[in-house]
LUMDO-764540 format. One record per residue (C-alpha): x, y, z; residue number from 1. Coordinates in Angstrom, 3 decimals. Each point is the difference from the previous one (the first is absolute). Layout:
N
        X        Y        Z num
        X        Y        Z NUM
...
***
This chain:
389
        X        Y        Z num
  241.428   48.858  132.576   1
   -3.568   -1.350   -1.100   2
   -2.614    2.005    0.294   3
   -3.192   -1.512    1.932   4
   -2.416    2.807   -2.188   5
   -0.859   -1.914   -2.919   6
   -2.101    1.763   -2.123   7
   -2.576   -2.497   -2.211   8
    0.417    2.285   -3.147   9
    1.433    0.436   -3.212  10
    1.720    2.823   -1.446  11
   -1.658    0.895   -3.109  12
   -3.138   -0.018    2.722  13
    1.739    2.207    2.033  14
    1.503    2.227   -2.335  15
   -4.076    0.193   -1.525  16
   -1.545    1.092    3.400  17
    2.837    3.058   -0.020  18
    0.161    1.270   -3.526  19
   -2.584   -1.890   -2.120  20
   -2.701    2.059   -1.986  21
   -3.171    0.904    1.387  22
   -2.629   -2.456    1.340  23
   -3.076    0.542   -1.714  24
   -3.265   -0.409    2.058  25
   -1.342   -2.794   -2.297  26
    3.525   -2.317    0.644  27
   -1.023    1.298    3.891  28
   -3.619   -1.756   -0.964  29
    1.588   -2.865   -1.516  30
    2.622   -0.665    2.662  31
   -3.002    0.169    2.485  32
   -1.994   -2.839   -2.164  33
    3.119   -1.999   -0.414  34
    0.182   -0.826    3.852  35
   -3.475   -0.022    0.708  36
    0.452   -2.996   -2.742  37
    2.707   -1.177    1.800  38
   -1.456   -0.213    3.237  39
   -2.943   -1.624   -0.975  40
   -0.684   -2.181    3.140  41
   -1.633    2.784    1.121  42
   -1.111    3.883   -0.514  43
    3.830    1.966   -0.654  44
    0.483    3.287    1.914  45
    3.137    1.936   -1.268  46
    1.316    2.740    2.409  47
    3.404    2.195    0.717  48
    1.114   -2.489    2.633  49
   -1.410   -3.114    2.331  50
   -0.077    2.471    2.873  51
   -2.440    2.219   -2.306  52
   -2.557   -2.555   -0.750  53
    0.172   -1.648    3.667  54
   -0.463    3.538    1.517  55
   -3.266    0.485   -3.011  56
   -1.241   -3.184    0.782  57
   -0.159    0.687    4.091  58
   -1.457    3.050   -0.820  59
   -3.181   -1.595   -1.767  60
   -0.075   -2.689    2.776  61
   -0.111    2.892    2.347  62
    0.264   -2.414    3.037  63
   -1.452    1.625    3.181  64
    3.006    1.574    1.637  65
    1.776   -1.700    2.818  66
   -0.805   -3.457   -1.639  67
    2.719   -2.577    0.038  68
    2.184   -1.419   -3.326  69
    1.872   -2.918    0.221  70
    3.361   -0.036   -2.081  71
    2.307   -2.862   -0.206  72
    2.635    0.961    2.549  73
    3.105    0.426   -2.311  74
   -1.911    3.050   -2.712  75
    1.184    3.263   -1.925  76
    0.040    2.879    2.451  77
   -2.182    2.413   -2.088  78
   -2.735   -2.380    0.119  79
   -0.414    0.061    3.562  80
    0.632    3.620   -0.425  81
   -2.950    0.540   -1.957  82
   -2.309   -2.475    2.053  83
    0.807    2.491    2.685  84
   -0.709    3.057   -2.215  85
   -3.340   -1.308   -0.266  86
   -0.518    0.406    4.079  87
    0.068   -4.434   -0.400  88
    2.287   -2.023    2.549  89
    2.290   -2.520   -1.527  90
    0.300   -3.630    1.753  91
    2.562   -2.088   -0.978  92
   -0.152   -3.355   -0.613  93
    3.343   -1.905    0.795  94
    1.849   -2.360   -3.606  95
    1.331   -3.679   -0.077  96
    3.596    0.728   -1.146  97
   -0.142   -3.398   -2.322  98
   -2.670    1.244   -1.653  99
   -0.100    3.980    0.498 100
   -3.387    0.483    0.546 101
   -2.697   -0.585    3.661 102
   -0.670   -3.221    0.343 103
   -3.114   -1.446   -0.531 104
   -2.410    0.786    2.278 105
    1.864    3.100    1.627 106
   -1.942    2.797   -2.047 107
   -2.946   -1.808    0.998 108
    0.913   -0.229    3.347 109
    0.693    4.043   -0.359 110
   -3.031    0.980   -1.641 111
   -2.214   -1.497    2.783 112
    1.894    1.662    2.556 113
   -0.108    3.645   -1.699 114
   -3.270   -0.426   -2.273 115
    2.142    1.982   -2.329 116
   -1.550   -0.476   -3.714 117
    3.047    0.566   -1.936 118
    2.745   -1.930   -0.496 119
    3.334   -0.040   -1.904 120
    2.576   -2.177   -0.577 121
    2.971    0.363   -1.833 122
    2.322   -2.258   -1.947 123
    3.771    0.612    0.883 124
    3.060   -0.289   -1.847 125
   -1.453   -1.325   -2.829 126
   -2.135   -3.004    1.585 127
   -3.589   -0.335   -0.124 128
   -1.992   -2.567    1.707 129
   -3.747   -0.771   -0.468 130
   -1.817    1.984    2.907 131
   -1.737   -2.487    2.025 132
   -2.328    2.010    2.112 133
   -1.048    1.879   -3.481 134
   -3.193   -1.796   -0.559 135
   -0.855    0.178    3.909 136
    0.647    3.550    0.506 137
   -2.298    1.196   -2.811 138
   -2.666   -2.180    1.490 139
    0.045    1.964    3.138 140
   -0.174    3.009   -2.332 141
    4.034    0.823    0.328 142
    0.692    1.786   -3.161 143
    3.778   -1.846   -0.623 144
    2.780    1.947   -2.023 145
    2.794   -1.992   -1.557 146
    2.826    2.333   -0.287 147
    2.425   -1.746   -2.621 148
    2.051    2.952   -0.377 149
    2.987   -2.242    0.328 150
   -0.908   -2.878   -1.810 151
   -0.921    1.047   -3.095 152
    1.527   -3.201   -2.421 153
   -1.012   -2.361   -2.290 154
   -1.902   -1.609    0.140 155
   -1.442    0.787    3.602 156
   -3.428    2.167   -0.925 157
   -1.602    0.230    3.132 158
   -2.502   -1.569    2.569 159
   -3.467    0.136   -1.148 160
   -1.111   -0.453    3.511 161
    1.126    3.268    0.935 162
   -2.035    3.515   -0.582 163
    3.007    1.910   -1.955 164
    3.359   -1.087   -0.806 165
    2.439    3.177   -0.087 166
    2.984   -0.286   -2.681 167
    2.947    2.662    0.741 168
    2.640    0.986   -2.709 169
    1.742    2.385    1.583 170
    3.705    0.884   -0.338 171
    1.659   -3.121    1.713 172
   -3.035   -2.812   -0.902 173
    0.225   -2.752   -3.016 174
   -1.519    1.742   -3.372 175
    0.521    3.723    1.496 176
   -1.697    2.364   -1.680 177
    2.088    2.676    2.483 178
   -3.601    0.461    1.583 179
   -3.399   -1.021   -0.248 180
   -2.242   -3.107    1.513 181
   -2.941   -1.861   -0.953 182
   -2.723   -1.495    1.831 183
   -2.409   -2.615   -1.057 184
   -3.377    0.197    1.706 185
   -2.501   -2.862   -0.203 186
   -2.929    2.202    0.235 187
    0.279    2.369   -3.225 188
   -2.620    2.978    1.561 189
    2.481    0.200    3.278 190
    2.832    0.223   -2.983 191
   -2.279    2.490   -1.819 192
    0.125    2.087    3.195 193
    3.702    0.292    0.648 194
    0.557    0.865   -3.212 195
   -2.275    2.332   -0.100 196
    1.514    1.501    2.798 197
    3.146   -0.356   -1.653 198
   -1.241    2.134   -2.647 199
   -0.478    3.075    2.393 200
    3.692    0.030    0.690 201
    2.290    2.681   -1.586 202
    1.894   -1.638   -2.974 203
    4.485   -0.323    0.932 204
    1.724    1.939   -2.789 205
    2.530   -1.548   -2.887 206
    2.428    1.968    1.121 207
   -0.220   -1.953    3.502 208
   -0.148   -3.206   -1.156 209
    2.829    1.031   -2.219 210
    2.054    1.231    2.253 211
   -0.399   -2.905    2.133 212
    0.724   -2.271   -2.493 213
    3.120    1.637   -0.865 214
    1.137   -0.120    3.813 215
   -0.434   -4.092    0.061 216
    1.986   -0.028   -3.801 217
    3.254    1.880    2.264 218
   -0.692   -2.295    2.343 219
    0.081   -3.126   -2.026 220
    2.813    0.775   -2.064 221
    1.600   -0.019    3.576 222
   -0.645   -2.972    1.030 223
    2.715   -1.579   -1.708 224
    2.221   -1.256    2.247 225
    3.148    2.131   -0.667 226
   -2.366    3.053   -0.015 227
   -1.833   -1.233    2.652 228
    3.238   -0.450    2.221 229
    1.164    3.605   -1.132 230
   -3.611    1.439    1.456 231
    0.213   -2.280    3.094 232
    3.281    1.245    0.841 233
   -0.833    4.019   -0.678 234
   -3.298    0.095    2.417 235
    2.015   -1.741    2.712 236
    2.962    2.832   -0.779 237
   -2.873    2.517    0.088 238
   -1.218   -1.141    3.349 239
   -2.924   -1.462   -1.702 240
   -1.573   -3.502    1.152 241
    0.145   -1.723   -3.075 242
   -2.675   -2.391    0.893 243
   -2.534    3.103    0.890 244
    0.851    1.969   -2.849 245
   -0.782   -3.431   -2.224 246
   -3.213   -0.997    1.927 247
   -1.547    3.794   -0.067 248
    0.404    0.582   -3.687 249
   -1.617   -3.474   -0.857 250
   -2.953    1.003    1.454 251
   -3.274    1.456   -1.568 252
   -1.683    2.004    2.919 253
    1.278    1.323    3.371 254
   -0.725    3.108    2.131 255
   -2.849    1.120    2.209 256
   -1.807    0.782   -3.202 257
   -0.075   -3.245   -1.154 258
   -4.369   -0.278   -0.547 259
    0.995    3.362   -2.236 260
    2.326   -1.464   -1.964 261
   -1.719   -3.161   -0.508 262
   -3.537    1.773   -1.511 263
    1.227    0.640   -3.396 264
   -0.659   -1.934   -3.339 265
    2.757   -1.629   -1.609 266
    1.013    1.464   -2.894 267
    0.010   -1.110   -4.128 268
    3.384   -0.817   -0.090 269
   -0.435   -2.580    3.390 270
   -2.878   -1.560   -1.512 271
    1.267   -0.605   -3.260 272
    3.329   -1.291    1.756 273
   -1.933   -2.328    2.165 274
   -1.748   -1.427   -2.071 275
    2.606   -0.891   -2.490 276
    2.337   -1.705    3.553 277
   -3.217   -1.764    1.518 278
   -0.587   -1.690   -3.188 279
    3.697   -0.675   -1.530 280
    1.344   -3.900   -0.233 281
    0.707   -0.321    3.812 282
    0.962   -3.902    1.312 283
    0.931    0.126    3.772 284
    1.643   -3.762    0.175 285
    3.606    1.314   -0.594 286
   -0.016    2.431    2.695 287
   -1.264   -2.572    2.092 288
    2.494   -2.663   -1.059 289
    2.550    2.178    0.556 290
   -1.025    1.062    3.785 291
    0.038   -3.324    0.946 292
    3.231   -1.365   -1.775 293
    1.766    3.166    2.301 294
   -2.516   -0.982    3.437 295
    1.424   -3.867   -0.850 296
    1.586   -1.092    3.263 297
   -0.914    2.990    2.371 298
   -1.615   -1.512    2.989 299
   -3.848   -0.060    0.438 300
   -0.231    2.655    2.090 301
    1.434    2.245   -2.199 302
   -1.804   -0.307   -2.863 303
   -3.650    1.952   -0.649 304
   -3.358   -1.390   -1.431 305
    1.466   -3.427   -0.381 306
   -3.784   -1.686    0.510 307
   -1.485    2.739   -2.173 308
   -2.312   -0.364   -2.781 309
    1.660    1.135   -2.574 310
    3.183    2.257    0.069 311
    1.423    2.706   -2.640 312
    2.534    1.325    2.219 313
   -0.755    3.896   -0.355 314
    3.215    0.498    1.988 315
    2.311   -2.540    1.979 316
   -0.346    0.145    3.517 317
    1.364   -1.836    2.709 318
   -0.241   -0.560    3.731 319
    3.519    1.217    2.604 320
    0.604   -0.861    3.472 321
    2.467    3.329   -0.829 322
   -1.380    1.706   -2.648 323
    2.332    3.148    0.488 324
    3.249   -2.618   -0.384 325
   -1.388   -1.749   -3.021 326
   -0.617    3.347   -1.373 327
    3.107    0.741    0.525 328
    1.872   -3.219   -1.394 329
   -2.096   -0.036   -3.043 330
    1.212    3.682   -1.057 331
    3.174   -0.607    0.935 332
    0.006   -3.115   -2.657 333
   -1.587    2.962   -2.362 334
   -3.504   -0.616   -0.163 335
   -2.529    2.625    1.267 336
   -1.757   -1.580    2.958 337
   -2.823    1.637    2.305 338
   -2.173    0.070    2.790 339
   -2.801    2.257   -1.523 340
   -0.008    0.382   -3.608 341
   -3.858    0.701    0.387 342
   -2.644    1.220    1.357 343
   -1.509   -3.435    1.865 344
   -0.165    0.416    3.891 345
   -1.571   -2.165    2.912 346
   -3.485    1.317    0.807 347
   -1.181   -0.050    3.176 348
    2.879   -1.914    1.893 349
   -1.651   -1.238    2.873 350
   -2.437   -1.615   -2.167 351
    2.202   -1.184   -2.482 352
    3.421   -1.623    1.408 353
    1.274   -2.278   -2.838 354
   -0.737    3.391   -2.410 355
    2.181    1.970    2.467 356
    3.002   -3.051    0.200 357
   -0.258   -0.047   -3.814 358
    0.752    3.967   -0.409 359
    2.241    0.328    2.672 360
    2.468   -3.095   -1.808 361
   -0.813    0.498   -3.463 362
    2.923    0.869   -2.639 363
   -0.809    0.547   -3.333 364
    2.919   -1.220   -2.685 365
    0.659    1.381   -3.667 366
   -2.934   -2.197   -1.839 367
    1.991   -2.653   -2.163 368
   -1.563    0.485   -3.010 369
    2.140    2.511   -1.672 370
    3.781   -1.814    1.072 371
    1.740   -2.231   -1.877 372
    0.507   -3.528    1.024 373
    3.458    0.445    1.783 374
   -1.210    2.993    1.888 375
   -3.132   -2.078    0.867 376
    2.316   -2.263    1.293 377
    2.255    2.542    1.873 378
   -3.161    1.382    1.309 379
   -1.088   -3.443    1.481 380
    3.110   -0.859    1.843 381
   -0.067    3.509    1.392 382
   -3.349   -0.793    1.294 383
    0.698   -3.477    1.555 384
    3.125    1.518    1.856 385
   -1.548    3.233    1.018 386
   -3.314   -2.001    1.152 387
    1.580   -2.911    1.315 388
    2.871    1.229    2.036 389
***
């Protein structure tokens, strides 16, 4: 069976981040300079995760409580989690399934109704589209987040238009560093401030990020398909739900603790790591080609981000009248199918009922990238019949 974790690593990387030497704080220094060079649209903010800097940056924002947020209405759970940690109330904002993101106009249109003055919007999937309302927004003195956790890609660098773009590279994202995020601030004293704040946090250990990085090193070596099969067929013997089991270890933060566990600095080893996967060789084209050569011939309405800017493909996802039966046919054919391999939800489903169609019908297939052509082609007649029928 193919595995649908695909993790955007090497081995000699991985095998580094578990038993490599020590990590000196000058390569910790130089690491640090090497992405704030990298990211140079802007002022570059390092942290442990995304979630850390989002949940640093509300804090110096310190928004008066009960104020409003919009989010685009399809978002990573934690976010809103955190928004609500800071006593904030989140608004969605409902998506265009062509192009994945609120039409034009709609946060707009949200933002006069709420008078929040913060917005964010993030890219799905892998697709990023120019944020109309941007320039509008900040003129009404909306500060506007960009959250491009998933669309990190050549040779997409952001919208200047927005306040901060946030950059995740996390255990299942493109360049993973098995943690850590970036943010790019246009106003370098706000930048200053959260990572000054940064700075207060107690400092992960090695030995964490080591053991961590040994855990997704097992788990890689098993996502060959034989072993893969093997694992799948042991958890289901064991009473286990394979797909849980698979989503819950690919995440980075869970729990009722989760503002704990986010305010901690990222350690040597995560920095230097990062900064040698955010600035590696990286040309998105061939993942896209291949996405599309296995979406050829699936009807419209199946397909995702079709009208979208531009489109990396992060992960293949498509749309199911029955998503539990094509689930079900595509693992039966031996690829690795699912309905929540992470940690997007609807927000706010009244507001937002396209967002709550799209999560309700999604299934996610084994990204194409790492098959060969014939299972490519096995894996697009699988689709066709299994979507079709």
């Amino acid at each position: 069976m193919h595995c649908r974790l695909k993790f955007d690593i090497g081995w000699r990387s991985l095998l580094w981040a578990t038993a490599g030497p020590p990590v000196r704080k000058a390569r910790a220094d130089r690491a640090s300079l090497k992405l704030r060079q990298h990211f140079h649209q802007g002022t570059a903010v390092a942290g442990l995760s995304v979630r850390t800097i989002f949940d640093a940056l509300l804090s110096e924002l310190a928004l008066p409580g009960g104020s409003t947020v919009l989010m685009s209405g399809v978002n990573v759970q934690n976010m809103a989690d955190i928004v609500r940690q800071h006593q904030l109330e989140v608004r969605g904002v409902d998506i265009d399934l062509e192009r994945l993101s609120p039409a034009a106009g709609a946060l707009l249109d949200a933002q006069h109704d709420t008078g929040a003055q913060l917005c964010v919007v993030a890219h799905l999937f892998g697709s990023t589209n120019r944020i109309s309302d941007a320039a509008r927004l900040r003129e009404r003195g909306v500060f506007v987040v960009e959250d491009a956790a998933q669309a990190f890609a050549a040779p997409y660098r952001g919208c200047t238009e927005t306040d901060v773009t946030l950059y995740s590279f996390g255990p299942i994202k493109r360049c993973t560093a098995l943690g850590g995020g970036v943010a790019v601030f246009q106003n370098a004293d706000l930048a200053a401030r959260v990572q000054a704040r940064l700075d207060t946090y107690p400092q992960r250990s090695d030995i964490w990020y080591r053991r961590r990085a040994l855990k997704y090193l097992v788990l890689k070596a098993l996502s060959t398909p034989l072993a893969f099969a093997a694992l799948h067929r042991s958890l289901a013997w064991l009473g286990r739900d394979p797909d849980e089991f698979l989503g819950g270890i690919a995440r980075g933060f869970s729990g009722p603790s989760l503002v704990e566990a986010l305010r901690a600095r990222a350690p040597a080893r995560l920095l230097a790591l990062l900064a040698a996967q955010v600035t590696r060789t990286d040309d998105s084209s061939t993942r896209a080609e291949l996405c599309r050569e296995v979406l050829d011939g699936l009807p419209k309405g199946v397909r995702l981000g079709d009208a979208a800017d531009t489109h990396a493909y992060w992960v293949l996802p498509v749309l199911a009248a029955d998503p539990d039966s094509v689930v079900a046919s595509l693992r039966r054919a031996g690829f690795d199918a699912t309905r929540g391999a992470t940690s997007l939800r609807a927000l706010s489903p009244t507001d937002t009922p396209v967002a709550t169609r799209l999560m309700a019908n999604i299934v996610y297939v084994p990204h194409p990238i790492a098959l060969d052509r014939h299972t490519r082609d096995r894996l697009r007649m699988a689709m066709a019949e299994a979507l079709v029928s």
